[in-house]
C-alpha positions, 0 to 999 in steps of 0.5 A, spaced: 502 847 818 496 844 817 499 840 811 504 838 815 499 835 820 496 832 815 501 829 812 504 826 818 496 823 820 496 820 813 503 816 815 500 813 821 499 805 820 492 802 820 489 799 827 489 792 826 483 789 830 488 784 833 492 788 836 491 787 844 489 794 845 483 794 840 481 787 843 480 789 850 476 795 847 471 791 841 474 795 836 472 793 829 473 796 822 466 796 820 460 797 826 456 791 822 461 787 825 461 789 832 459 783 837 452 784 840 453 778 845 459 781 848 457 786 854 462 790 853 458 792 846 451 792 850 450 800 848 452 799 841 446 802 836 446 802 829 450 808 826 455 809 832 461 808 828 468 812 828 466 818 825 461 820 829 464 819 835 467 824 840 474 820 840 476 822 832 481 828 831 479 830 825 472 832 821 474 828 815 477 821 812 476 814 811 482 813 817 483 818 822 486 819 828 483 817 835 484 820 842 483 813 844 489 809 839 494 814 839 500 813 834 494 809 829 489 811 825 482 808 825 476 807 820 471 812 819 466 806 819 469 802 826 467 803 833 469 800 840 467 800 846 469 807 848 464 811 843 461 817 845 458 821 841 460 828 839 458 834 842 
């Protein structure tokens, strides 16, 4: 089951940073390129990305799923403005 699961995350298409819900939330691929001059990105501090985040549904992968972007997968080195951190 777990394979499936699996199979199924990795079909799932990339978040473009265009599309207008990741727009709305700063979302970027890479966190070097968040946009420090928006307020929505005032909390950002280096080494907030995807993977440390409280959001990601897995523990591992250069694209995982977010509870924030269903139905998409977002980098592990992305950040947007709903980051928090894990617990």
């Amino acid at each position: 089951v777990v394979g499936i699961g699996e199979l199924r995350a990795a079909e799932l298409p990339h978040l473009a940073p265009a599309e207008p819900a990741a727009k709305a939330l700063l979302y970027v691929a890479n966190a070097a390129e968040v946009d420090r001059k928006n307020p929505l990105a005032a909390k950002f501090k280096p080494g907030q990305t995807c993977a440390t985040c409280a959001q990601i549904n897995s523990p591992a992968g250069a694209w995982r799923p977010c509870k924030i972007f269903p139905g998409k997968l977002v980098s592990e080195r992305g950040w947007c403005s709903v980051w928090a951190p894990k617990a």
